[in-house]
N, C-alpha and C positions, 0 to 999 in steps of 0.2 A: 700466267701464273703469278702470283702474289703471295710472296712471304718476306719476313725480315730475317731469316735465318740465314741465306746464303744467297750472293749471287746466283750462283749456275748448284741444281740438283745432285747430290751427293746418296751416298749408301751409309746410311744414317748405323746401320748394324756394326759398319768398321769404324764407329768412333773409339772404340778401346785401341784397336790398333795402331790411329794416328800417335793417342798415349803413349802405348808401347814402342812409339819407333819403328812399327813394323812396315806402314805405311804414310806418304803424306795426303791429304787432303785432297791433291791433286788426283792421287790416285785414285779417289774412291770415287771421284765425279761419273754420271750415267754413262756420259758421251764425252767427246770432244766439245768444247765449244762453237764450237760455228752450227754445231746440229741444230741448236733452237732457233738461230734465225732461219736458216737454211731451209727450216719445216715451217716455218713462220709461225713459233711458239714466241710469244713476249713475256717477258719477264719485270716485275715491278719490284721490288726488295722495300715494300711496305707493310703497314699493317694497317686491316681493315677494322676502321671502329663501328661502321653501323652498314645494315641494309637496308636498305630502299626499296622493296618488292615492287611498291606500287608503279615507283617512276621505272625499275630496273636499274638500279642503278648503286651505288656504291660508296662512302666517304672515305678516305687511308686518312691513316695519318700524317701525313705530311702537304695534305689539301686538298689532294686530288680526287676526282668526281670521275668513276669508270661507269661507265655503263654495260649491258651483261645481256644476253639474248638467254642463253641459258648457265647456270652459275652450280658450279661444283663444291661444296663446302668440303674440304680436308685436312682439316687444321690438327688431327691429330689429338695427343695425348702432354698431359703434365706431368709432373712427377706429383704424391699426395704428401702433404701434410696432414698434421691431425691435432696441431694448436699444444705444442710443447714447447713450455717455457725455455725461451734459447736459441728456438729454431731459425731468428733473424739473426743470430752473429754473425761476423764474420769467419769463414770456414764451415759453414753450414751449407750444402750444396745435393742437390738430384742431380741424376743423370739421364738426359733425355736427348737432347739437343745440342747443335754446334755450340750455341753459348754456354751451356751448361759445361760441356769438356773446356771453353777455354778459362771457366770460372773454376774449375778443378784444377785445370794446369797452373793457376797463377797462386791459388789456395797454397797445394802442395807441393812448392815450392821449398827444398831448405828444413823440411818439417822428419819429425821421428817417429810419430804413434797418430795413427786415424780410428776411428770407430766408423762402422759400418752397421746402419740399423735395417733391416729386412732383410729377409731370405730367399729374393725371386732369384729369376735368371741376372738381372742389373744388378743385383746385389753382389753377387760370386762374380760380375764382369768386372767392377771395380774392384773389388779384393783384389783381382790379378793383375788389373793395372796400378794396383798402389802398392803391392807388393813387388811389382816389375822394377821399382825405383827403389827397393830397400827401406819402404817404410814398415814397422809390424804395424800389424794389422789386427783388431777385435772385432769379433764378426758378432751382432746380439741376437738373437733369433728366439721370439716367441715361442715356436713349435719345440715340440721335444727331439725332432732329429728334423734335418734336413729337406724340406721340402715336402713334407709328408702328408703334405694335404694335394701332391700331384702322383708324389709315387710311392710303388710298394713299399714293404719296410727293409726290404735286402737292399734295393737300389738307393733309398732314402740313405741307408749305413755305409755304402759303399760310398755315397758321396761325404760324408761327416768323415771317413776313410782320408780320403782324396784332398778335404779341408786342412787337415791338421799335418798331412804329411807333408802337404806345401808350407806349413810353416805360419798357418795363420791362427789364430787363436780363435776358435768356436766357442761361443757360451751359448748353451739351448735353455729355452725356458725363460727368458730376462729378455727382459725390454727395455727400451731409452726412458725414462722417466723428466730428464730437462738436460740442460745444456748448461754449462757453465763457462762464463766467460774470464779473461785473465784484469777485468779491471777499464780495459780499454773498449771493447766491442768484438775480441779475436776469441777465438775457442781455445779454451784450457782443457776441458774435459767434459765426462757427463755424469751424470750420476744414475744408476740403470733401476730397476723394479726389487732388487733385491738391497737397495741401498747403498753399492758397492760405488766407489769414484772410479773413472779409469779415465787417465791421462792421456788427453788428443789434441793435435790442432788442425783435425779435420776431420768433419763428423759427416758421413754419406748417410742422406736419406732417401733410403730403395723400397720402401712400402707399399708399391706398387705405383699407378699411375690412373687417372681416371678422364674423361673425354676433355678436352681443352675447347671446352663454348662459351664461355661467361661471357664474351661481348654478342650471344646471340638473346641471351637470354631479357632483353626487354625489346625483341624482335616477336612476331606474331607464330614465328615458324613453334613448331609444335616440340619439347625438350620435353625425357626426363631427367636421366644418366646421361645420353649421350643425345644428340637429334635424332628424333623418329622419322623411320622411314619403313616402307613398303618393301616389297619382292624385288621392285625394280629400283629401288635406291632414292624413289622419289620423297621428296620430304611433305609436308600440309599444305604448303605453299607453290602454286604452278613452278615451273621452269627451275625449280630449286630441287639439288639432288646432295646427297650426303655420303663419304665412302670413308672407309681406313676407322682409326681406332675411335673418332668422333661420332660416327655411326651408330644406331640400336635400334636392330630390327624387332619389328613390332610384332613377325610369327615368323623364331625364327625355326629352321628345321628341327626334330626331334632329335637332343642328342646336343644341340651345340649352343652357345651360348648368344646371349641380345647383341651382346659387345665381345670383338675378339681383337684386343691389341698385337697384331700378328701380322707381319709384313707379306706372309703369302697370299693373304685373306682381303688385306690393300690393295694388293697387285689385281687381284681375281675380281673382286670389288670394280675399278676401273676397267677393268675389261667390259664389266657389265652394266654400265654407267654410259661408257662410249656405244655399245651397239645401240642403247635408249637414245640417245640423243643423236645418231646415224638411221634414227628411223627404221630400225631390225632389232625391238626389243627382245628381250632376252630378261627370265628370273636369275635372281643370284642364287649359285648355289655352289658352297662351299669343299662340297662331296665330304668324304672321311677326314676325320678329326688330325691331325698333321703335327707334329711339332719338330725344333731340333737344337739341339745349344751344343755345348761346349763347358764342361765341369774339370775347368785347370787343363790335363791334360785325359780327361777321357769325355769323347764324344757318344750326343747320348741321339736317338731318334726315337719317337712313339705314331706310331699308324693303329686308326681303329681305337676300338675302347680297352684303355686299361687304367682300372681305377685304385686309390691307393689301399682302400678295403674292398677285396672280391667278392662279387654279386651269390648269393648260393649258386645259380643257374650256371655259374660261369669254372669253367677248371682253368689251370693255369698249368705252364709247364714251362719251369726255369730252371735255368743253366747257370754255374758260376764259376768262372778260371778261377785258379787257384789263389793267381796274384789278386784276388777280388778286383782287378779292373778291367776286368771283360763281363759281359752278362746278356743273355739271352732267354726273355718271356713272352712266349705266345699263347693266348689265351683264348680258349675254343669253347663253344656252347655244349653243354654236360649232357646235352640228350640227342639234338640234332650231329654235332662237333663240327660244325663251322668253326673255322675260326673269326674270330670279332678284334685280336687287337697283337700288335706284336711292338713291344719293349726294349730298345738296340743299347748299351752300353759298350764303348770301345770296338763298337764293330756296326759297318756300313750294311744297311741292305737298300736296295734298290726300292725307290717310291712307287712307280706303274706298276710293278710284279707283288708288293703287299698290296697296293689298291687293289689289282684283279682280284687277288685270294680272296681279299674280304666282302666287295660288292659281290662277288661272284657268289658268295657264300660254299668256299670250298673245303671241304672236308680236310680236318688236320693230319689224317691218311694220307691225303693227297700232297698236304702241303711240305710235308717232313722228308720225304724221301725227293721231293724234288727241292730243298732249300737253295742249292748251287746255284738254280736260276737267279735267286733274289740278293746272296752277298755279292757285297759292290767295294768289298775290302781289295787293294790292291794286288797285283798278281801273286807274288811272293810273300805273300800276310800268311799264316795260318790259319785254317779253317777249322771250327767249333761244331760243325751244323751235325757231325756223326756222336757225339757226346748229348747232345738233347735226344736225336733218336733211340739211343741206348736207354738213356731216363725214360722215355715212353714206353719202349720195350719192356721193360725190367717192370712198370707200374700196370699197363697194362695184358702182359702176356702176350704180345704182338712181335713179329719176326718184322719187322720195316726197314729197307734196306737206305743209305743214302746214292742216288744215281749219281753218276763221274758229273765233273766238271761240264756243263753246256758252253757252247759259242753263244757271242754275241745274236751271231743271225739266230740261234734258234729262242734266245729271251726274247726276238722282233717278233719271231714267228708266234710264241706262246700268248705274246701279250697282244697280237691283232683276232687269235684265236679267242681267247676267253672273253666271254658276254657276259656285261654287269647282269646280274638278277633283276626281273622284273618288279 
């Protein structure tokens, strides 16, 4: 393994946490140390400047000549720029990487007012670790509400809800325009689309992220977006294969996208990577659509397809605690009523038990009176799943009851019973 980010492999997802103090560094490592000798995994904490296909072989930086039998390209993702005046000062910083959090840690240091430009998931991860320190916080967001080119417009509100009650200042609609510095090269502030200044000395650029290859590209291997690869992860080039957010599959399933910066999809990726290269190939395939974050304090999940404007074909049927931070939408096909996609807001449901529902293509009949199986909220949480069948009921004229509480053994048993759809 070859990078210059860290000695020994980490959980690159708990970098806010290291922020926060919730965790150190230590803690987030895969393994113990001694695993990677132990497994006779080698480790180089370089960086690769060229490939060699022809010879097999490899340049780092720092001189060394690796030779490679078969060569994994995963180098992952950057954060994006988009050439706004400003953007090199200092306290201008993404968030991606170990060195990106210790270029944040050293930034906000001692500092009172940040500006935070994008709306993704990275975006709301820094808000909460720059507001964990007591600095305010202006959050700029293009879109008119929060996220809303992912989710519905209840959940989109619910989270602009969630922004403001923490304390951070939301502006929808504006964007960074440039950066202004104090004289020196450090960040003063910015000046946003609407012409307003807002006072920072630290400006987070969360605009998403796009494949990290620019040292492949005067390489022969085949790039558009990301390196092209096949079913099997293979790239244009023999012995050379491509996984994780660097990756863009050339046919990718119906439903999901070329490139998914998505560490489950990394993980799954590798899996499929190693059977190719153990001589038991295997196609990738990423199954039903997966997500999951974390908005301040309400955790969200999405299984299946839920889009943030509804297909005609498609009903929906959502639920809203009162305190608007709970929520519940499953959304079922308007003639067959499969269900195609279920929506978690402040409340767990179990990942195997929505996949069956949905590959299985089971009926929202079926799926409502038995929800119990599928929340995965702790024993003494309160339970919502009788309040959405009430909403079906009352919409539809339907008596659906909710069945008690299931055992464990019998979600094992449900879920070795049900057979995906052909």
């Amino acid at each position: 393994m070859i990078s210059n980010e860290s000695e020994y492999p980490f959980s690159r997802t708990a970098l806010m946490y290291i922020y926060m103090g919730h965790q150190r560094l230590d803690d987030t490592k895969l393994y113990e140390d001694e695993f990677w000798d132990k497994n006779r995994i080698g480790r180089l904490k370089s960086t690769v400047l060229a490939i060699h296909q022809d010879s097999k072989t490899l340049t780092l930086s720092d001189g060394k000549i690796v030779s490679y039998d078969k060569l994994i390209i995963a180098t992952g993702s950057k954060s994006n720029k988009f050439g706004w005046p400003g953007q090199e000062f200092n306290g201008v910083k993404g968030l991606y990487n170990l060195q990106d959090l210790e270029l944040i840690e050293s930034h906000s240091k001692n500092i009172k007012k940040a500006v935070i430009v994008g709306g993704g998931l990275i975006g709301i991860e820094l808000a909460e670790m720059l507001h964990s320190r007591n600095i305010q916080v202006t959050f700029l967001l293009r879109e008119s509400s929060y996220w809303n080119i992912i989710l519905p417009l209840e959940e989109s509100m619910m989270i602009n809800r969630e922004v403001h009650d923490n304390g951070i200042h939301l502006r929808l609609s504006e964007e960074l325009n440039k950066v202004i510095d104090d004289g020196s090269g450090n960040v003063k502030g910015v000046i946003t689309s609407k012409g307003t200044f807002i006072e920072a000395q630290f400006v987070g650029l969360t605009v998403g992220v796009s494949p990290n290859i620019d040292f492949i590209q005067t390489n022969p291997i085949e790039t558009l977006n990301g390196v092209l690869v096949d079913e099997y992860l293979a790239t244009s080039e023999p012995d050379i294969y491509a996984i994780g957010d660097c990756a863009q599959l050339r046919n990718p399933i119906p439903g999901r996208k070329p490139i998914e910066a998505l560490w489950y999809t990394g993980r799954m990726m590798g899996q499929t990577v190693a059977h190719t290269i153990c001589k038991s190939p295997v196609k990738y395939n990423p199954g039903i659509w997966f997500n999951s974050a974390k908005f301040f304090n309400i955790e969200y999940q999405v299984y299946g397809e839920i889009q943030a404007k509804r297909l005609n074909h498609i009903h929906t049927l959502f639920w809203m605690h009162p305190n608007h931070k709970k929520a519940i939408r499953i959304n079922f096909h308007a003639y067959y009523k499969n269900v195609t996609g279920f929506n978690l807001m402040g409340i767990r449901y179990r990942h195997e038990v929505c996949e069956k529902w949905i590959q299985s293509k089971t009926s929202i009949e079926e799926v409502l009176p038995n929800l119990s199986l599928a929340n995965f909220d702790p024993e003494f949480f309160n339970e919502y799943e009788s309040k959405l069948i009430e909403q079906y009921n009352q919409v539809n004229g339907s008596s659906l009851r909710l069945k008690s509480k299931r055992s464990l053994d019998l979600v094992t048993r449900f879920l070795n019973k049900v057979k995906p759809a052909k």
